[in-house]
C-alpha positions, 0 to 999 in steps of 0.5 A: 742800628737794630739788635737782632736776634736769631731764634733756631728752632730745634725743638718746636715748631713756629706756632708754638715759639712765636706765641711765647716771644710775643707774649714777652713782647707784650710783657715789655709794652712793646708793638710787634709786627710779625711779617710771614712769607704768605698773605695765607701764613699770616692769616694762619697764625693769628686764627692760631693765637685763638686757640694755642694756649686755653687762658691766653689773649694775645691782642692781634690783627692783621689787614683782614681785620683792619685797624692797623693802629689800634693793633698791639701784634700784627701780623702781614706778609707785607713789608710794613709798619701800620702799628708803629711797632719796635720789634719785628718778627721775620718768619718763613723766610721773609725779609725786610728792607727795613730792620733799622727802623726797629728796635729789636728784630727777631728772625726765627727759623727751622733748625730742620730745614736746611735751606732755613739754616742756610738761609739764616747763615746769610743774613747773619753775614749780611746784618754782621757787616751791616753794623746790627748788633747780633744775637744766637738764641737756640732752642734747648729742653730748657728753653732758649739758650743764648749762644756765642 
């Protein structure tokens, strides 16, 4: 089973939160892939790790760049595997049939949306009686906070 974590965005948007929990993920020597709800979304945020933070590289790819393999970060709309990654970001709704193949799943998601938030409510259930073990991240002044 797979240690799930839901990270309630509150404070800041996708393009700032995720590039700091992948930079975590790298820290830890571990692959990610990051699964979007569009072939276009994926392409967005990996133009977008260029440019977020001016001393940062975050090593990355995805289908337009090929090389799956070689990829630290990649990022897909697919529900795929191509970097034998152990964590797995879920972004803009999308969903795997395949959290149990990873070590760690993260599913982020807009605190201001309310069809985010119900959303996110659902697969906690479903991931609850799943067997996964879950955690509550929600984003403060101070950073994530873990909640129960």
């Amino acid at each position: 089973m797979a240690d799930i974590h839901f990270y309630h965005m509150t404070r800041t948007a996708l393009e700032q939160a995720l590039p700091e929990l992948l930079e975590k993920t790298l820290a830890r020597s571990w692959r990610a892939v990051v699964m979007t709800g569009s072939t276009e979304r994926a392409e967005a945020l990996t133009q977008h790790l260029w440019t977020w933070k001016p001393n940062s590289f975050l090593p990355h790819g995805n289908a337009r760049d090929g090389h799956a393999v070689d990829q630290p970060l990649w990022f897909t709309a697919d529900d795929e595997r191509p970097n034998e990654a152990e964590v797995l970001f879920m972004t803009d709704g999308a969903v795997s049939t395949h959290v149990a193949d990873y070590m760690r799943v993260c599913m982020m998601f807009d605190g201001n949306d309310p069809d985010a938030v119900t959303a996110a409510r659902a697969r906690w259930s479903e991931y609850k009686n799943s067997g996964h073990a879950l955690t509550y991240w929600q984003q403060t002044d101070k950073g994530w906070e873990k909640r129960s």
